[in-house]
C-alpha positions in Angstrom: 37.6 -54.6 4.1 38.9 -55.3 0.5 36.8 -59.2 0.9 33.6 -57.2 1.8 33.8 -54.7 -1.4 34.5 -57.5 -3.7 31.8 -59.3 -2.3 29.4 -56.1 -2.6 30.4 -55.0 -6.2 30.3 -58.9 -7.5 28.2 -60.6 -5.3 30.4 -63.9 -5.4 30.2 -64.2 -9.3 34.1 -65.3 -9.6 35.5 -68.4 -9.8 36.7 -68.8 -5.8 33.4 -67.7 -4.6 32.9 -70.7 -1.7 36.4 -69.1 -0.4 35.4 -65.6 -0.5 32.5 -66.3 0.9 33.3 -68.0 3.7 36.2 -65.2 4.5 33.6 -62.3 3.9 31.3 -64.0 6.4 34.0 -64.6 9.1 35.3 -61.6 8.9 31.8 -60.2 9.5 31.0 -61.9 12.6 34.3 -61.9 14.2 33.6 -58.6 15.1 36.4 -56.9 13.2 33.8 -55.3 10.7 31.3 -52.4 12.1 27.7 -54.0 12.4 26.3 -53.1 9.6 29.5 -52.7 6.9 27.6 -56.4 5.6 24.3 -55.1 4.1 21.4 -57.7 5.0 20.8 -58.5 1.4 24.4 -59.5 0.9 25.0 -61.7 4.0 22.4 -63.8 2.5 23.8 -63.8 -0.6 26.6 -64.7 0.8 25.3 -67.8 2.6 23.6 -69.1 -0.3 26.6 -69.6 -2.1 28.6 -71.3 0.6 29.9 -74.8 0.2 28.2 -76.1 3.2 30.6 -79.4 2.8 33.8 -77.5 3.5 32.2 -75.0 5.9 29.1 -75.8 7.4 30.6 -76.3 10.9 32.4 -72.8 11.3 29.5 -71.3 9.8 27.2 -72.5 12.5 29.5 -71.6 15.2 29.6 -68.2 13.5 25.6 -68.0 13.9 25.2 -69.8 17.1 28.0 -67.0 18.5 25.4 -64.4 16.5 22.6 -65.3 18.7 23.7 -64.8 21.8 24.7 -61.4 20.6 23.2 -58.3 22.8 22.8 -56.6 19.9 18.9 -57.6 18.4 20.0 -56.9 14.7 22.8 -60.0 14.6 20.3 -61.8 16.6 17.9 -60.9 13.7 20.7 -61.4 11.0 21.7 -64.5 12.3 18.2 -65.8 12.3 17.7 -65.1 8.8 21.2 -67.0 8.1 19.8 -70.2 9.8 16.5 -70.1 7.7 18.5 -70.3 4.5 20.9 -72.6 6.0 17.8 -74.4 7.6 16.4 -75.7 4.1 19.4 -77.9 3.4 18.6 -81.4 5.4 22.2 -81.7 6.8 22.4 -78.5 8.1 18.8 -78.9 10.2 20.3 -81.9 11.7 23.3 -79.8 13.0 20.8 -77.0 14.2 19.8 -78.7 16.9 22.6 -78.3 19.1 20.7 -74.6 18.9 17.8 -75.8 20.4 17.9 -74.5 23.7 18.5 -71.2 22.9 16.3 -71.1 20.0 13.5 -71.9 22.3 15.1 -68.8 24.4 14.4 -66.6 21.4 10.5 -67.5 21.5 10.3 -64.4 24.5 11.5 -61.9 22.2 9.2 -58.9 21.6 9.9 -59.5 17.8 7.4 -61.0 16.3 9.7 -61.4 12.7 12.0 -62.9 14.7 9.3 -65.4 16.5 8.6 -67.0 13.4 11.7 -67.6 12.1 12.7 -69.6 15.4 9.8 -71.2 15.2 10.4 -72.0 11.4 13.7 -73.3 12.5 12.7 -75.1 15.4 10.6 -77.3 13.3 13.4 -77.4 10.4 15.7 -78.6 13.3 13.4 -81.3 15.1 10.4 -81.9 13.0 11.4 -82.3 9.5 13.8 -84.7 9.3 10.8 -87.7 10.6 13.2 -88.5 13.8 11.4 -89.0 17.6 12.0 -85.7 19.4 14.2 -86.3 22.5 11.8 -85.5 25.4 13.4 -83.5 27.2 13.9 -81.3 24.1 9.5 -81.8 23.3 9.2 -80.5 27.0 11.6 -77.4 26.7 9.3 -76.7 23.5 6.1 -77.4 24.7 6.1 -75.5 27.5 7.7 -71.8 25.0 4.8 -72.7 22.8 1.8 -72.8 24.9 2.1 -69.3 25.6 2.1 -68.2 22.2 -1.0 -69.5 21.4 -2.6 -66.0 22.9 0.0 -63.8 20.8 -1.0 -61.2 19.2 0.2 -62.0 15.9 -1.8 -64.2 14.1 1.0 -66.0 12.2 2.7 -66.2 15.3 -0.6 -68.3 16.8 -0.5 -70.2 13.8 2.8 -71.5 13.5 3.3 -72.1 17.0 -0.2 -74.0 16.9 1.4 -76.2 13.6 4.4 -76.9 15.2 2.9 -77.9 18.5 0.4 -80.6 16.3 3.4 -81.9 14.9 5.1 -82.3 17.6 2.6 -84.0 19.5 2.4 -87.0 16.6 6.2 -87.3 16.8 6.3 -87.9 20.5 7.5 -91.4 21.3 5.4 -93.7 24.3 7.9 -91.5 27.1 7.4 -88.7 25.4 3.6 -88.6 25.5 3.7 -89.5 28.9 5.4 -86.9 29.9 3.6 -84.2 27.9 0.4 -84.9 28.8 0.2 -82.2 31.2 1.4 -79.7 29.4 -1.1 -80.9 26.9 -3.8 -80.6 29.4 -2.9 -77.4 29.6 -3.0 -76.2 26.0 -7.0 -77.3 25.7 -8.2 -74.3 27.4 -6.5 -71.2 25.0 -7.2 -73.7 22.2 -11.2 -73.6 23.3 -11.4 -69.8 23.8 -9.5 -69.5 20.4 -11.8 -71.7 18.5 -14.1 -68.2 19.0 -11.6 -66.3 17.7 -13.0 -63.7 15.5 -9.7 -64.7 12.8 -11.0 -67.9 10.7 -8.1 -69.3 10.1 -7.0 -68.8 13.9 -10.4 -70.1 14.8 -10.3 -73.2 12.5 -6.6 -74.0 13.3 -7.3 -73.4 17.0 -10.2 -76.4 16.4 -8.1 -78.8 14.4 -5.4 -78.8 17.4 -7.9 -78.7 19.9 -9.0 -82.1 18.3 -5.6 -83.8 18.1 -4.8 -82.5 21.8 -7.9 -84.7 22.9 -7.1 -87.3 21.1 -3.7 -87.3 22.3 -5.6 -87.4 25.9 -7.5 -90.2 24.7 -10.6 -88.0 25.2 -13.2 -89.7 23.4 -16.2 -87.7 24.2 -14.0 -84.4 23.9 -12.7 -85.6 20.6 -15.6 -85.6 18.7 -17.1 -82.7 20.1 -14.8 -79.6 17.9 -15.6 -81.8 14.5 -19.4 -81.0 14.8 -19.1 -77.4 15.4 -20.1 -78.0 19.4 -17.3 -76.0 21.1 -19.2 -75.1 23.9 -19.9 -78.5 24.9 -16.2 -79.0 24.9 -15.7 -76.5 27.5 -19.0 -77.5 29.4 -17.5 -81.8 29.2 -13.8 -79.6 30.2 -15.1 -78.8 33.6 -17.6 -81.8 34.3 -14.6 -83.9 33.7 -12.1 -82.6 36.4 -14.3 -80.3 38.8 -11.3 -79.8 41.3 -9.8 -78.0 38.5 -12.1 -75.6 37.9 -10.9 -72.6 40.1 -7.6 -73.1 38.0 -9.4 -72.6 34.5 -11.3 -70.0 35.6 -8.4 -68.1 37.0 -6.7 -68.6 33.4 -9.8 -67.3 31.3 -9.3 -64.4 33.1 -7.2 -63.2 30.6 -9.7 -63.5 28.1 -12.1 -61.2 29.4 -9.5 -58.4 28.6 -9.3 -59.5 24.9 -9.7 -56.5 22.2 -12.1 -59.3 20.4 -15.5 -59.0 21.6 -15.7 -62.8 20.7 -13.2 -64.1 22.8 -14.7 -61.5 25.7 -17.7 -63.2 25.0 -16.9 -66.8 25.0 -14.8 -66.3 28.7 -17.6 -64.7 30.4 -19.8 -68.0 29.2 -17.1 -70.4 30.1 -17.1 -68.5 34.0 -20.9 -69.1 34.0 -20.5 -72.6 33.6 -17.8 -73.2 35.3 -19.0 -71.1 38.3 -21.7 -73.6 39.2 -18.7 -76.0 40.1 -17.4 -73.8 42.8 -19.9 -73.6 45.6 -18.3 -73.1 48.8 -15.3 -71.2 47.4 -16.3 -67.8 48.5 -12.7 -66.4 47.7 -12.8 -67.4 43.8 -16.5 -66.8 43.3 -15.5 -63.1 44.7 -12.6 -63.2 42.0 -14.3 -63.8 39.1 -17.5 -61.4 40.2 -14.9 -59.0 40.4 -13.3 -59.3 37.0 -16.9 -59.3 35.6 -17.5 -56.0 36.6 -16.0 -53.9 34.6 -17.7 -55.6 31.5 -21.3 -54.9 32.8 -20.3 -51.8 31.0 -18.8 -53.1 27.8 -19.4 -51.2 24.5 -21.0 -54.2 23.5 -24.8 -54.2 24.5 -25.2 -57.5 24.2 -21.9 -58.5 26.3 -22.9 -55.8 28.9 -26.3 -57.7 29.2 -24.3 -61.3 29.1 -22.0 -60.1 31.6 -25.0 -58.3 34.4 -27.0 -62.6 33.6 -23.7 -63.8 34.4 -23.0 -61.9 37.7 -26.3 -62.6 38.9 -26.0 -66.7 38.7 -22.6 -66.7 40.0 -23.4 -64.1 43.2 -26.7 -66.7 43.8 -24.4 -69.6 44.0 -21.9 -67.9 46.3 -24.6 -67.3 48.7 -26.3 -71.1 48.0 -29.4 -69.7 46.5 -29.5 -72.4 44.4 -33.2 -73.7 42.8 -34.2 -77.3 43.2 -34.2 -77.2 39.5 -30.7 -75.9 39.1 -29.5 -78.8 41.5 -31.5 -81.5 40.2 -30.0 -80.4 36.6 -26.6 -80.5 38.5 -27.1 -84.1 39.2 -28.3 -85.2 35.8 -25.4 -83.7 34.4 -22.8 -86.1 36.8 -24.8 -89.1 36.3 -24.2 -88.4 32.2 -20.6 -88.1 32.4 -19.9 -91.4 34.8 -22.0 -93.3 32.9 -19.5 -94.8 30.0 -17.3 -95.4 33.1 -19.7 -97.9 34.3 -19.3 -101.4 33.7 -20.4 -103.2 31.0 -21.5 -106.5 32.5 -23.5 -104.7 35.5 -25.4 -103.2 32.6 -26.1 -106.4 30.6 -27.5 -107.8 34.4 -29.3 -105.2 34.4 -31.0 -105.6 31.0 -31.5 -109.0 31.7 -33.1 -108.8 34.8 -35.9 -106.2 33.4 -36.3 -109.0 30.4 -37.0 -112.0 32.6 
């Protein structure tokens, strides 16, 4: 008790200050200290004066033992540790024997303590320029994706960073094995491309980008740098069509959003994508259902989108389809299979018309 009072009253200004330290600390976590006799301010005081060459090993032990506390505050306290601790190169490299249950701590309710995992996470595997270990970039990947709807804005945006970075530190295996899960990420990053945040909005479109281009999506590549997001979503569908009753079930989230935006830019994406599922009574019923509710939205205009809406996608459940809408329909396949074509039946085509 005497080693926490000293440390208190003098904040580690004598001459043995590494040694108290490092007993104040100990003593601390081992449990033989109320939580709480270590004010927060001080533990961090106390960890910035460490000599991380004599100690750093019993001092992560100390914080890796911290977070799998039941108690949230050392969760919290250790967190906050591993960010100070985290800036100092060597001890990043250590952290990542902490990966797996950092990525455990992206399902807290805690937003604070959401970013600083995240912050660590990429301290851990990002910073230090080394090729993430797959099965670490797929453990990641997967904890991230769902933060990308959070409703903490610097939440979405660091989990957005990170997962950018991560995706341009991936080796050949790596990618290969991610590209479904980055498949996956292009349709929150679409809707949030609408969101009504700018910087959300604008980060949301610079990841969207890079996730294409990691797809080797040429056509959806170019599409968010030109301010053509709906296209994107429009090309999203065209491309796999057997996919379509899976993105529409997962912008049915959207529609729920408190941002009349995001609201706006689902019920859009389900008329587009609706046309793509004639003959599958069961989702058409699904997403006519969801609609409902927003026929009376507080918005006007998204009450009005939403009735236009209802009425194209009931018309295609029961095949009342114009010749128009079908002819259009056919255009639209013959666009997107026609860079797949080859080049040399073109060319004997051309030819032919000269001669």
């Amino acid at each position: 008790m005497a080693q926490v009072t000293l440390l208190e009253s003098h904040g580690c200004q004598n001459g043995a200050r590494a040694l108290c330290c490092c007993r104040g600390v100990a003593l601390c976590g081992s449990g033989l200290l109320p939580a709480g006799s270590l004010s927060l301010p001080c533990a961090l005081q106390v960890l910035e004066c460490l000599d991380l060459r004599e100690c750093s090993d019993s001092i992560l032990e100390l914080m890796a033992q911290n977070l799998q506390s039941d108690n949230m505050e050392r969760r919290h306290l250790a967190l906050r540790g591993l960010v100070v601790l985290g800036k100092n190169p060597s001890m990043a490299e250590k952290m990542r024997s902490l990966t797996e249950r950092l990525v455990e701590l992206l399902q807290e309710n805690d937003s604070d303590m959401i970013r600083m995992t995240i912050l660590l996470l990429r301290y851990s595997l990002l910073d230090n320029g080394a090729p993430i270990p797959t099965p670490m970039a797929l453990q990641l990947a997967e904890a991230l994706l769902p933060l990308f709807d959070h409703e903490d804005s610097q939440v979405q945006l660091s989990s957005m960073c990170v997962f950018q970075e991560m995706l341009d530190s991936l080796t050949n295996d790596g990618r290969k094995a991610l590209k479904s899960h980055v498949h996956h990420s292009l349709l929150p990053l679409y809707f949030h491309c609408h969101d009504e945040n700018q910087i959300v909005a604008q980060a949301s479109c610079v990841v969207l980008h890079s996730a294409a281009r990691f797809l080797k999506r040429r056509y959806l590549e170019q599409m968010p740098e030109v301010d053509q997001t709906w296209r994107f979503g429009k090309s999203l569908l065209a491309e796999d069509r057997s996919r379509a009753a899976e993105h529409l079930r997962r912008a049915l989230l959207y529609l729920r959003s408190p941002q009349e935006r995001l609201r706006e830019a689902a019920v859009r994406f389900m008329g587009m994508a609706g046309r793509h599922l004639r003959g599958q009574q069961q989702e058409l019923q699904l997403i006519c259902t969801a609609l409902e509710p927003l026929t009376e939205d507080m918005s006007g205009a998204m009450s009005e989108l939403a009735i236009q809406t209802l009425h194209v996608l009931r018309a295609t459940a029961s095949g009342r389809c114009s010749i128009f809408q079908r002819l259009h329909d056919r255009l639209r396949r013959a666009r997107m299979a026609w860079p797949r074509l080859p080049r040399l039946r073109w060319l004997h085509c051309w030819s032919s018309q000269e001669s």
